[in-house]
C-alpha positions in Angstrom: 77.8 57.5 105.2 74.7 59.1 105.5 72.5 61.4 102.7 73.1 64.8 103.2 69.7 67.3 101.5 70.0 70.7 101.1 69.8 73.1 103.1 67.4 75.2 101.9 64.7 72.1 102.2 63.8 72.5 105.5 60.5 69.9 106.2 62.0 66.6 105.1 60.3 65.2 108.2 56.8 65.6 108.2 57.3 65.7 112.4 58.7 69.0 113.3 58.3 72.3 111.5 61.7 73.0 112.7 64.0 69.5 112.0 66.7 70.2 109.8 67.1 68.2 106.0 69.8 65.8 108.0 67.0 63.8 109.3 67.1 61.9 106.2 70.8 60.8 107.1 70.4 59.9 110.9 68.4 57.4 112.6 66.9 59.2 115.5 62.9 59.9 114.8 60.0 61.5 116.6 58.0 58.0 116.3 60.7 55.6 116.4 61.3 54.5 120.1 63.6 52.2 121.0 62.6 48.4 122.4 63.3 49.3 126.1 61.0 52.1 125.7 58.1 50.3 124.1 54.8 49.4 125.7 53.0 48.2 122.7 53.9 46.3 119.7 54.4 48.0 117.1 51.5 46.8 114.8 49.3 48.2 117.7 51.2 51.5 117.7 50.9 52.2 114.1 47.9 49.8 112.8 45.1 52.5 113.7 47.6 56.0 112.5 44.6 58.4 111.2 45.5 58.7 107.5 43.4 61.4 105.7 40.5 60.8 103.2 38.1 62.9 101.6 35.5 62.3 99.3 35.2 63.9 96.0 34.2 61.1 93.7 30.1 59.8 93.4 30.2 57.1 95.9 28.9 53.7 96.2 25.4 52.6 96.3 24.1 53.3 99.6 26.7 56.3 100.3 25.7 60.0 100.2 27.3 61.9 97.1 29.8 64.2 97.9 30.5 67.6 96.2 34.1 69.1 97.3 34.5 72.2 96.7 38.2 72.9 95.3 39.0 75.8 92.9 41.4 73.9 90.4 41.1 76.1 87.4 44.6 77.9 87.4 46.5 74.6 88.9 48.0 72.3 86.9 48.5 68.3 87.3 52.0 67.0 86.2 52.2 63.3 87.0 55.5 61.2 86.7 56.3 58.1 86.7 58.9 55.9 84.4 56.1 53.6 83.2 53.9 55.6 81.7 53.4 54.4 78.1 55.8 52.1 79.6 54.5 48.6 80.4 58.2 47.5 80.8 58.7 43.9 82.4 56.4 44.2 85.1 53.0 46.4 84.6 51.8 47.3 88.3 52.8 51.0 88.2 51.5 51.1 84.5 48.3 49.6 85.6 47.6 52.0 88.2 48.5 55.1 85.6 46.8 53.1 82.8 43.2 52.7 84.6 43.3 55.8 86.6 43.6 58.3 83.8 40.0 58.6 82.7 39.2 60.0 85.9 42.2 62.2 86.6 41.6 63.3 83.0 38.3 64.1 83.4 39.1 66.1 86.9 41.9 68.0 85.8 40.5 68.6 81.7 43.9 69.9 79.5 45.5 70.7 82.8 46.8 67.4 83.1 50.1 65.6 81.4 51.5 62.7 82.0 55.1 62.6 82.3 57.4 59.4 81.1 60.4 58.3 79.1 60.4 58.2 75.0 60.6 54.6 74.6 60.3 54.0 70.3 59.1 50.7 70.2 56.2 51.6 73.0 55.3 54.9 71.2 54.5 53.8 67.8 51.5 51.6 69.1 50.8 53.7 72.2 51.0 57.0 71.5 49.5 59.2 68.7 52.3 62.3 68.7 50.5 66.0 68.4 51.7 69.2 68.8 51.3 70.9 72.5 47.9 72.6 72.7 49.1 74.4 75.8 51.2 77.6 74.6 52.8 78.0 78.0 53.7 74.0 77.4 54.7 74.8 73.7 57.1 77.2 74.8 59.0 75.1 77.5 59.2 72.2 75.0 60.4 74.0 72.1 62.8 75.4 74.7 64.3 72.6 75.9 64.5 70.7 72.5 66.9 73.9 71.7 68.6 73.5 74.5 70.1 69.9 73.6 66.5 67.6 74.5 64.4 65.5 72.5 61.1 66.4 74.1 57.9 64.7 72.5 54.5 65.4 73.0 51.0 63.6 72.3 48.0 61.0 73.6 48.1 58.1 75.2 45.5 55.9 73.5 44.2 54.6 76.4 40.7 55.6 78.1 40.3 59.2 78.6 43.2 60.0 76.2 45.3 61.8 78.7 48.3 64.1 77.4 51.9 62.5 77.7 55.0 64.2 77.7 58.1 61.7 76.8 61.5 63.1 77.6 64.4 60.9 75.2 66.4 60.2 78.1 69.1 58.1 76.3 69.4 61.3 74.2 71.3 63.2 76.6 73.1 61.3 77.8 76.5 63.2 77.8 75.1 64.8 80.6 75.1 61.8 83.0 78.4 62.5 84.6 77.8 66.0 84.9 74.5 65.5 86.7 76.0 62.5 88.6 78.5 64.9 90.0 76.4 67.6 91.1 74.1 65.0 92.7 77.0 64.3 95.0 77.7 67.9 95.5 74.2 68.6 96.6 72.8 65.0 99.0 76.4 63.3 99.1 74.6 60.9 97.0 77.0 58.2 94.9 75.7 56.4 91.4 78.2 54.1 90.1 78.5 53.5 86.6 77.2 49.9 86.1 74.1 50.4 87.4 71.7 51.3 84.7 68.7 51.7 86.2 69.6 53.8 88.5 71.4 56.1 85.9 68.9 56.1 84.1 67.2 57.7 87.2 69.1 60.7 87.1 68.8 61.6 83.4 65.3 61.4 84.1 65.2 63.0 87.4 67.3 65.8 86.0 65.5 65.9 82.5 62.1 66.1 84.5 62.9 69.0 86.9 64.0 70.9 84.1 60.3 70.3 82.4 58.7 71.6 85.2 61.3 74.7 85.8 61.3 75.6 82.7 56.8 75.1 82.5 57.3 77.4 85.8 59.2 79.8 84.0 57.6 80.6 81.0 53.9 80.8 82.7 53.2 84.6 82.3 51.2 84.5 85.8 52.0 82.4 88.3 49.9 78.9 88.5 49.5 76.3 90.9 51.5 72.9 89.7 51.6 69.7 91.4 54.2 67.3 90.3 53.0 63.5 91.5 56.2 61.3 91.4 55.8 57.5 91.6 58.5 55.8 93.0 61.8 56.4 93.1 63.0 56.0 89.7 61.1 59.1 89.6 62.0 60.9 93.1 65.0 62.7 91.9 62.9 64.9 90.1 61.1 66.1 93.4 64.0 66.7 95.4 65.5 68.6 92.8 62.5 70.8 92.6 62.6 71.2 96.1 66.8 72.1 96.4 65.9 74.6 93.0 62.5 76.2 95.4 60.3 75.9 92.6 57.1 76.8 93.4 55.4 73.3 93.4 53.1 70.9 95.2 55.2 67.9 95.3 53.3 64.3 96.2 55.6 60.7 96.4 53.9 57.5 96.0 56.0 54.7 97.3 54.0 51.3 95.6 57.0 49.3 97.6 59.9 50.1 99.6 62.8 48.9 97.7 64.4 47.6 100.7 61.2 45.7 102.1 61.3 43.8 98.8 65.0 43.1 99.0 64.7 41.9 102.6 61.5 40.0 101.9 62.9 37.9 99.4 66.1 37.2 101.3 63.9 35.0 103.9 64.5 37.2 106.9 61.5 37.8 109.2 60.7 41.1 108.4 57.7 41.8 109.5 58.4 41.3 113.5 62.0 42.8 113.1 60.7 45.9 111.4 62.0 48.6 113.7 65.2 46.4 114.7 67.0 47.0 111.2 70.1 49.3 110.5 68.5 50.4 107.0 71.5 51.6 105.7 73.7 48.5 106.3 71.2 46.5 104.7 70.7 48.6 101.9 74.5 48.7 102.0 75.0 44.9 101.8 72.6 44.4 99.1 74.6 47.0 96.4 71.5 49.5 96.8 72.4 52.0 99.2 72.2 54.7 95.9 68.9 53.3 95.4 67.8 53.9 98.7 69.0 57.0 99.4 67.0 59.0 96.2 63.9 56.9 97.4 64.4 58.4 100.8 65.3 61.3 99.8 62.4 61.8 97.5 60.2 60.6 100.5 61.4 63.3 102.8 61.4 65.9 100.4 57.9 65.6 99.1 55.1 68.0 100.6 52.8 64.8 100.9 54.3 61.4 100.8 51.8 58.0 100.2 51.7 54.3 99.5 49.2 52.5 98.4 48.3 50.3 101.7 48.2 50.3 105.1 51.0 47.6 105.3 53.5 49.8 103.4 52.5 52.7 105.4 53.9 50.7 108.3 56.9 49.5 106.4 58.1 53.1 105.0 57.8 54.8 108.9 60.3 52.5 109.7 62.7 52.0 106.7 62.1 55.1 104.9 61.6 57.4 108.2 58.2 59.1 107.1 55.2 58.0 108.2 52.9 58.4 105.0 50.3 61.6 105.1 47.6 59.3 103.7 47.3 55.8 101.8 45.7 55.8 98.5 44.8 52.2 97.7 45.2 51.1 94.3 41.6 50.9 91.5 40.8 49.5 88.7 38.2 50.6 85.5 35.3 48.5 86.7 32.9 47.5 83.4 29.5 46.3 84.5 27.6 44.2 82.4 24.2 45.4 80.8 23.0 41.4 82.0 23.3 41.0 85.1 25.2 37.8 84.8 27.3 38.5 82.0 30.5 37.6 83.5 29.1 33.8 84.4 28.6 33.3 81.3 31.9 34.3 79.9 33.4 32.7 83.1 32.2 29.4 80.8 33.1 30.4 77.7 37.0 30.7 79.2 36.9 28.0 81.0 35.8 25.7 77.9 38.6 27.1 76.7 40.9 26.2 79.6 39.3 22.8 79.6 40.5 22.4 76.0 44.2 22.6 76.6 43.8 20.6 79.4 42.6 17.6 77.1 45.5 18.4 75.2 47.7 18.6 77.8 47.1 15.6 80.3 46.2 13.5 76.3 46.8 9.3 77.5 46.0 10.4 81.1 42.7 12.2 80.8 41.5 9.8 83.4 39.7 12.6 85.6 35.9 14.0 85.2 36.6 17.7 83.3 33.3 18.3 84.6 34.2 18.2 88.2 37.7 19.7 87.7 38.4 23.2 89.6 41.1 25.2 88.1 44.0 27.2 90.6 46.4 29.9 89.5 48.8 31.7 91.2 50.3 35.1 88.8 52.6 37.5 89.5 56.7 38.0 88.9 58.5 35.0 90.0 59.3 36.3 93.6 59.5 32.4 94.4 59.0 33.2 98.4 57.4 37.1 98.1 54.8 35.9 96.2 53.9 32.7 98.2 54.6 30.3 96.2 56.9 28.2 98.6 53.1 27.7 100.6 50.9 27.2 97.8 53.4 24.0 96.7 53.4 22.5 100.0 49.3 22.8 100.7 48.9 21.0 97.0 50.6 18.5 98.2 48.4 18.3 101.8 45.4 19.3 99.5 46.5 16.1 97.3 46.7 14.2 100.6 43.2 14.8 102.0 41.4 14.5 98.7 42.7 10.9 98.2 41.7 9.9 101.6 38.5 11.2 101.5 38.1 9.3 98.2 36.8 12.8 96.2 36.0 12.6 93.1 37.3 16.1 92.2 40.4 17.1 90.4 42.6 20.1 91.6 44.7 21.9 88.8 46.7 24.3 89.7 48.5 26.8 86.8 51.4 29.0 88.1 52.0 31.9 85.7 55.7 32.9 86.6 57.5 34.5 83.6 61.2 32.6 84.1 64.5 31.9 81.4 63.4 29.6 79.3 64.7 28.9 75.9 61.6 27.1 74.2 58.3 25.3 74.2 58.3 21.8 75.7 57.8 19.6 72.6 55.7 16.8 74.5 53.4 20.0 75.6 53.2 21.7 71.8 52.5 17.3 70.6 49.8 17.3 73.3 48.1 20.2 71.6 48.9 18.7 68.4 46.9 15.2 69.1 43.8 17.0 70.3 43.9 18.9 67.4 43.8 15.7 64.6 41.6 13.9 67.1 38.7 16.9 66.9 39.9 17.2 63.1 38.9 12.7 62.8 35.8 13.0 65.0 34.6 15.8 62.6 35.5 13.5 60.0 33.1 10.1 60.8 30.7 13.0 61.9 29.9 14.1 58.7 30.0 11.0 56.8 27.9 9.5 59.6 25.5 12.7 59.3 25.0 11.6 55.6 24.6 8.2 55.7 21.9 8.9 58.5 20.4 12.0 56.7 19.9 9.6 53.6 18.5 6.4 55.4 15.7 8.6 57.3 14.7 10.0 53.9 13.9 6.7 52.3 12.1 6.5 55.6 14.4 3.9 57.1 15.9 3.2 60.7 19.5 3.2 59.9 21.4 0.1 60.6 24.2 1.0 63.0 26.3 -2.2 62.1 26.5 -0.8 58.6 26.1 2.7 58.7 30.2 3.1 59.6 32.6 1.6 57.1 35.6 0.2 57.8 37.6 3.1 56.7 35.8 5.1 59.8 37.4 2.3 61.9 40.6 2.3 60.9 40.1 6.2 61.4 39.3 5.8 64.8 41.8 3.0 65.8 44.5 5.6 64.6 43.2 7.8 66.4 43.7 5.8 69.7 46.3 4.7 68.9 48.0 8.8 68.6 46.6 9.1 72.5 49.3 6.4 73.7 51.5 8.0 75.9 54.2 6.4 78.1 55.0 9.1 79.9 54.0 11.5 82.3 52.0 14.8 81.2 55.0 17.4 81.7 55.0 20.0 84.6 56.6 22.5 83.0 55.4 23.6 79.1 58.6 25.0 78.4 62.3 24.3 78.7 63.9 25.8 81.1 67.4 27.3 81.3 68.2 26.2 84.6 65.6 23.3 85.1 67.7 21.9 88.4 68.1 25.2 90.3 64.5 26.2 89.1 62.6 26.5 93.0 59.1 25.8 91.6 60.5 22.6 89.8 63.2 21.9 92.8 59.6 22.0 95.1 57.7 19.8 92.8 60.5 17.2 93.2 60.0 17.4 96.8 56.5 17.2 96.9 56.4 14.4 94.6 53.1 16.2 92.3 54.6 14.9 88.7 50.7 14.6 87.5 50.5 10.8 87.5 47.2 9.3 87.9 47.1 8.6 91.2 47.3 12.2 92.1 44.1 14.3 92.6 46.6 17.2 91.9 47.9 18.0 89.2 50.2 21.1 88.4 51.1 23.3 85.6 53.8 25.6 85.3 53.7 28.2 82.3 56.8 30.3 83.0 55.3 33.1 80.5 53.1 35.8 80.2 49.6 34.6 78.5 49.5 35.7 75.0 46.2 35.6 72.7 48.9 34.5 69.7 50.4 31.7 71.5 50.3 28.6 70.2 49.8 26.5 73.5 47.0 28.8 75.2 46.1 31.5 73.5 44.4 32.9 75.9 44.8 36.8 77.0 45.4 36.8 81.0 41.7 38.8 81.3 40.7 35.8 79.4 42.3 33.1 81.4 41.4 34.3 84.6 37.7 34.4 84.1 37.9 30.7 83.4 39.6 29.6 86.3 37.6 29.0 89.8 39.7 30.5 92.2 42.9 32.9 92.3 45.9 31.9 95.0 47.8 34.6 96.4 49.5 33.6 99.6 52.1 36.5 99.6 54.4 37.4 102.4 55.5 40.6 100.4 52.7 42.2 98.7 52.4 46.5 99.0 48.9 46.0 97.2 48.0 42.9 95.2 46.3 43.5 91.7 46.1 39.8 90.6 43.1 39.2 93.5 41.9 43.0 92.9 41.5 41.9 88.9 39.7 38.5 89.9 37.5 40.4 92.4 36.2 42.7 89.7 35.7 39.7 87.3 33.6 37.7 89.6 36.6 35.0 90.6 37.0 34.1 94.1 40.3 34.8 95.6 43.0 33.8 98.8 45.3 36.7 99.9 46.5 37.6 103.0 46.5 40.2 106.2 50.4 41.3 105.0 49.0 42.0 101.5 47.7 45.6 101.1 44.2 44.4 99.3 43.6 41.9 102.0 43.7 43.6 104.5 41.9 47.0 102.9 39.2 44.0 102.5 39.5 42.7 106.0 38.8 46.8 107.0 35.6 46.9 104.9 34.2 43.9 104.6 32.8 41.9 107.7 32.7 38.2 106.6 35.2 38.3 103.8 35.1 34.8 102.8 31.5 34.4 102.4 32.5 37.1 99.4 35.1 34.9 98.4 37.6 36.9 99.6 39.9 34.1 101.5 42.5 36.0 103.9 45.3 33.5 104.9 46.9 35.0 108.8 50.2 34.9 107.7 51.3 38.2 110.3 50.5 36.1 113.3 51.2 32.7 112.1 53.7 30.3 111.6 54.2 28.8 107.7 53.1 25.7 109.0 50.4 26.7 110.4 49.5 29.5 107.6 49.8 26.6 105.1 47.8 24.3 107.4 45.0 27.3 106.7 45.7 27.6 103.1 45.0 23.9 102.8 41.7 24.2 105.1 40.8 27.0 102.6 41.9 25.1 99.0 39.9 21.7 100.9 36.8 23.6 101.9 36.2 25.0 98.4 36.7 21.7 96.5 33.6 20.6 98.7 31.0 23.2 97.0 28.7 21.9 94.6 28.2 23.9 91.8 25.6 26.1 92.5 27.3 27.5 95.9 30.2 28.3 93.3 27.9 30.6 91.3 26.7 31.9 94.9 29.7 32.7 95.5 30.9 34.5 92.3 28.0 36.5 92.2 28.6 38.1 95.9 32.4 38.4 94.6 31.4 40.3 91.5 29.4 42.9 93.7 32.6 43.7 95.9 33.6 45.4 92.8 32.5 48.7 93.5 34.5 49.0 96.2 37.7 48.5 93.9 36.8 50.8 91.1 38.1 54.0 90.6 35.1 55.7 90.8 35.3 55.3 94.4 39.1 55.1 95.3 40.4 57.8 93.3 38.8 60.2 95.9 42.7 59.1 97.8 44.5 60.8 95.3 42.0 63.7 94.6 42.6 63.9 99.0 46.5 63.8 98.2 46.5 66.5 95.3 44.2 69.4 97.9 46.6 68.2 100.8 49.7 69.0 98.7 47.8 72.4 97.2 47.4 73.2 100.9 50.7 72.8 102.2 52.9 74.5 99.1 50.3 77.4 98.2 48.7 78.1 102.5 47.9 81.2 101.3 45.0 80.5 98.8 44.3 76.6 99.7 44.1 75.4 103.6 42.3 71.5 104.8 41.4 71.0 108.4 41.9 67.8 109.5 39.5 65.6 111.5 40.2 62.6 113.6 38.1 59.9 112.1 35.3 58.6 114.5 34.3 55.7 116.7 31.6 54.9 113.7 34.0 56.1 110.5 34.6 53.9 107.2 32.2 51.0 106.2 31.6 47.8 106.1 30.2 44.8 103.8 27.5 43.4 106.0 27.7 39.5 106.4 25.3 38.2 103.4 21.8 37.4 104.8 21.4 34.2 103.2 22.9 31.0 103.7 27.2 31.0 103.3 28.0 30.1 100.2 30.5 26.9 101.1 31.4 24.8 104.0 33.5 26.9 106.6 35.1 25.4 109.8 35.2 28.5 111.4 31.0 29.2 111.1 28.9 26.2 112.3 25.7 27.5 110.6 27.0 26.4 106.8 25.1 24.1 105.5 26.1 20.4 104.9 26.6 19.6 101.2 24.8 16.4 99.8 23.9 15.3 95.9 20.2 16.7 96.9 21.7 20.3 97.4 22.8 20.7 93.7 18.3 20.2 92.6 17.3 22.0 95.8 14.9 24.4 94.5 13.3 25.3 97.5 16.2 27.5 99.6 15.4 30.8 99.2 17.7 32.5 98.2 17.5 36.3 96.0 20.5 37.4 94.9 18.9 40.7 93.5 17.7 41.3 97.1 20.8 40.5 98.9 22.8 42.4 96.4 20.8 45.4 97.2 20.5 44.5 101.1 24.3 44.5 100.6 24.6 47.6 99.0 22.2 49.6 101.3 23.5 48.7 104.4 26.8 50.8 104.5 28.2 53.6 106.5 29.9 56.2 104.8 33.2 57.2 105.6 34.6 60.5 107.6 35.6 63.2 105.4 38.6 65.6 105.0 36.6 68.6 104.1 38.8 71.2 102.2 38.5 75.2 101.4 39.8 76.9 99.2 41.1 80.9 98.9 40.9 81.0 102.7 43.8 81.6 105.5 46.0 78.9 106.1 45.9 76.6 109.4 48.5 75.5 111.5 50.3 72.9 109.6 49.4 73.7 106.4 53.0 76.1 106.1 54.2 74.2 102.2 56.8 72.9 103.7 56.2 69.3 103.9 55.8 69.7 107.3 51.8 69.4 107.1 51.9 66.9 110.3 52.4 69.2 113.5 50.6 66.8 115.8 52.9 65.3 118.9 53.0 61.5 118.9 
């Protein structure tokens, strides 16, 4: 069955001014065709869409600044999203919210709040509760807690200290039945009762839309609110406002398509079948159909619908029948450095850290130079396929392979941070930590009493006499201390127990592979199903931390909407591999023209095969065990620059685009935006460096050969304060979306969430 919408919400499909809400429940769509009907694929149909951008923000280096000018003073921002002071088990969303607030905040002034649940244990060190300073917000709070609420209001003590308002949503909870049951009376939409989350979804989607009805209310003259609602735990709370008519600017941001991840992880191939699945069938067979249906709905309903990447603009046309009105890529608070290379030098503070556990960890097999040891990692929820991990496994092992044949004298370790059910700490991994720990403690010992004896013999102005100088007590010290590194067996994979070790795919693929860290092996691997904590007791490292110290980030996801964990090692100077179905590789591919001589590695895995994507993985991994050290610094240093391009600063201008788009659409009126078709010469591009690539490539014949010479060669010129400026310089600036403001609306712009009147 399919969702029936209101009938008073008439521009569900951005399309046609004039399609009925019941769009949302059939399959027929203005840019849907069927196959027989097709004459391109359909990554060539929709790949180049025109998505709108504007600039508002002080752009990069190199880039004119631009001044929009956008009356905001009587609008107000509301922005929800269940993860606000809400890290909860996985902290993308939150991240985007977390980072992005200093700007909004600083934007919007005390016109903006953010809007989450009251979660206790996340408030006490999160939030610092105050009484509303906004008397119009005063009112609707006081109003509601009479009414039967617990509404809260105060900072979040993050950067920029943005206002939060946190709704108790367990708290009224004796209204779930009654809100379940007018949900089905107004979309024909079902919740059923074991399903947590998504009940939870209607208490808040119902607890929000009553905020801002209430906030609409009791505003003595009428304002202009926008209500931003992040996914669809969220969404109910637009298409409420829309069924009630409030007078509201209403954005969606889908950061995935619930479906896309549910079909991605279920090894179907998605990505060439995209227009070819019955969406509600397979949202039916995988027990989310509720789920789908509010995320649709909220889609339809908004006056301006996003995502956060090109990819998932592609993926929602087709499952989620809207094609987004714009993409807002996802930022991060970029921190530079006073010094200019800062973040080498704490790259080697972390990694002497790293290299520390490692000694503890391999202890009885620490037959390998540390010195000429590259550390891997791969991060992310344990999406076992999604996130790529099947490939990574399998090019270790062909990694392993070529290293030992070409008799290389470098070791590979590779760490995969995958938070799984486990029930403790290996003990052979907490001993391993252990032993380093008493060996340091014994060498500090014969180092002092060797220091003495030494001290004293030079002052009687004597050469010490080394057969004497060391007792036999600093012996016996020693041979005990050997004699702890003994080992008989292998150094473990895994540095936990797990709960289901034999159905476990990253330990079933290690048995396959045959990569149990044994000597032989140039390879060796490391599984911490965990999150990195600073008060561990095996690495206490933070993940900031760990990542600096590690030489190169693998991401070789199939499913990945955006990708923060190569976004976070981009900014920190750490060379990453993603890939052209990953939103940040390919926003890279689009702005960047030689991406890997930035150490940006983008694996093909959209035209590919997985043998042959892994084939290229292992090309990749191989190629950058070659460097020397120096082209590694190179290379982190042109990394670190690409940072600008991922910072707020510059990509929040998307969601400052989004905000005036919405304005225009609900309130035509007193807003309006003209849209322009972006030009032959629109967007920019990272120029290829103009010195020498940083590494060996197979695909550029120009690299340079490595040889020992290379690592003293003191003669290649090579400026990186000249390039990074030549870099900088040499950039075209982006089309605009110029906006207006208190001027007659255009064609399109009828607040209706119909803004797109164009015929495809």
């Amino acid at each position: 069955m399919g969702v029936k919408l209101m009938n008073n919400v008439t521009a569900e499909c951005p399309h046609s001014p004039t399609q009925s809400s019941s769009c949302i429940a059939g399959h027929e769509h203005p840019v849907l065709q069927s196959d027989s009907k097709r004459t391109k694929p359909i990554w060539e149909e929709t790949e180049g869409m025109p998505l709108a951008r504007s600039l508002s923000v002080t752009s990069l280096s190199g880039l004119e600044e631009w001044d929009e000018e956008f009356d905001l003073e009587d609008a107000v921002l509301f922005e929800i999203a269940w993860e606000v002071a809400n890290k909860g088990k996985f902290g993308g969303i939150y991240t985007v919210l977390q980072t992005k607030a200093r700007l909004t905040a600083e934007e919007w002034g005390e016109n903006y709040f953010l809007v989450g649940p009251y979660v206790e244990s996340n408030v006490r060190t999160q939030v610092e509760l105050i009484e509303p300073t906004n008397p119009v917000l005063k009112r609707t709070i006081d109003k509601m807690n009479s009414s039967g609420c617990k509404v809260y209001f105060g900072r979040w003590l993050i950067e920029g200290s943005p206002y939060v308002i946190l709704i108790d949503v367990a708290f009224t909870a004796w209204s779930l039945d009654t809100w379940k049951s007018e949900l089905w009376d107004l979309c024909d939409i079902g919740v059923p009762w074991f399903d947590r989350e998504a009940n939870d979804a209607v208490l808040f989607g119902f607890l929000t839309a009553w905020l801002l009805g209430e906030f609409a209310a009791q505003s003595e003259q009428p304002s202009h609110i926008v209500a931003h609602f992040h996914e669809w735990l969220a969404g109910l709370g637009l298409v409420l406002c829309r069924h009630r008519q409030l007078s509201i600017a209403t954005i969606f941001t889908t950061h995935a398509t619930l479906l896309g991840r549910y079909l991605c992880a279920g090894n179907v191939d998605f990505y060439n079948k995209l227009a070819e699945f019955n969406v509600d069938k397979e949202a039916g067979d995988r027990q989310i159909y509720h789920r789908y249906c509010l995320e649709r709905a909220a889609a339809h309903c908004a006056h301006v619908f996003t995502t956060v990447s090109q990819i998932t603009a592609i993926e929602a046309e087709f499952l989620l029948k809207r094609k987004p009105d714009i993409v807002t890529p996802n930022g991060l608070n970029v921190k530079k450095f006073s010094a200019v290379h800062e973040f080498q030098n704490l790259h080697a503070q972390s990694k002497n850290r790293i290299q520390e556990f490692v000694r503890g960890h391999f202890y009885g097999h620490l037959d390998f130079n540390l010195d000429k040891c590259l550390f891997l990692f791969i991060a992310g929820r344990y999406e076992f396929s999604n996130k790529g991990a099947d490939i990574f496994l399998e090019a270790l092992a062909r990694l392993n392979y070529l290293l030992r044949v070409n008799h290389s004298d470098v070791t590979v370790i590779a760490f995969f941070i995958m938070p799984a059910r486990t029930n403790n700490f290996n003990v052979e991994t907490l001993k391993g930590q252990a032993v380093r720990k008493q060996l340091w403690d014994t060498a500090q010992t014969v180092k002092e009493r060797f220091g003495k004896k030494l001290y004293e013999s030079l002052l009687v102005g004597q050469l010490p006499d080394v057969s004497k100088i060391m007792d036999k007590e600093d012996f016996t010290l020693m041979k005990r201390a050997i004699f702890a590194t003994q080992r008989q067996c292998q150094p473990p994979v895994c540095t936990h127990n797990m709960l289901e070790d034999s159905n476990d795919p990253i330990l079933t693929s290690v048995r396959r592979i045959g990569l149990f860290n044994s000597s032989a092996d140039r390879v060796k691997i490391i599984f911490h199903p965990e999150f990195l904590s600073s008060t561990s007791p095996l690495l206490p490292m933070d993940y900031e931390e760990f990542v600096r110290g590690c030489h190169l980030g693998v991401f070789p996801s199939y499913y990945e909407p955006w990708g923060y964990t190569p976004a976070e090692c981009t900014v920190m100077g750490i060379p990453s591999i993603s890939t052209n179905l990953s939103g940040f590789g390919c926003f890279m591919e689009e702005h960047i023209a030689d991406p890997s001589a930035y150490g940006i590695y983008i694996l093909d895995r959209r035209y590919r095969g997985v043998d042959e994507s892994c084939n290229q993985l292992t090309s990749f991994l191989f190629q950058f065990c070659k460097q020397s050290r120096r082209q590694r610094i190179i290379q982190r240093n042109r990394t670190e620059r690409l940072s600008d391009l991922l910072d707020w600063k510059y990509l929040g201008r998307y969601y400052v685009s989004a905000r005036h788009m919405a304005l225009a659409k609900a309130f035509p009126d007193t807003y309006m935006y003209e849209l322009q078709e972006p030009t032959s010469t629109s967007g920019f591009r990272y120029p290829r460096p103009a010195s020498v690539p940083p590494s060996p490539s197979l695909s550029r014949h120009s690299s340079p050969r490595h040889s020992e010479a290379e690592d003293n060669d003191e003669e290649e010129r090579y400026d990186e304060d000249l390039e990074a400026e030549k870099d900088r310089v040499n950039i075209r600036q982006p089309y605009t979306l110029p906006f207006k403001n208190k001027s007659s609306a255009v064609p399109g712009a009828n607040g209706n969430g119909d803004g797109d009147s164009e015929k495809d």
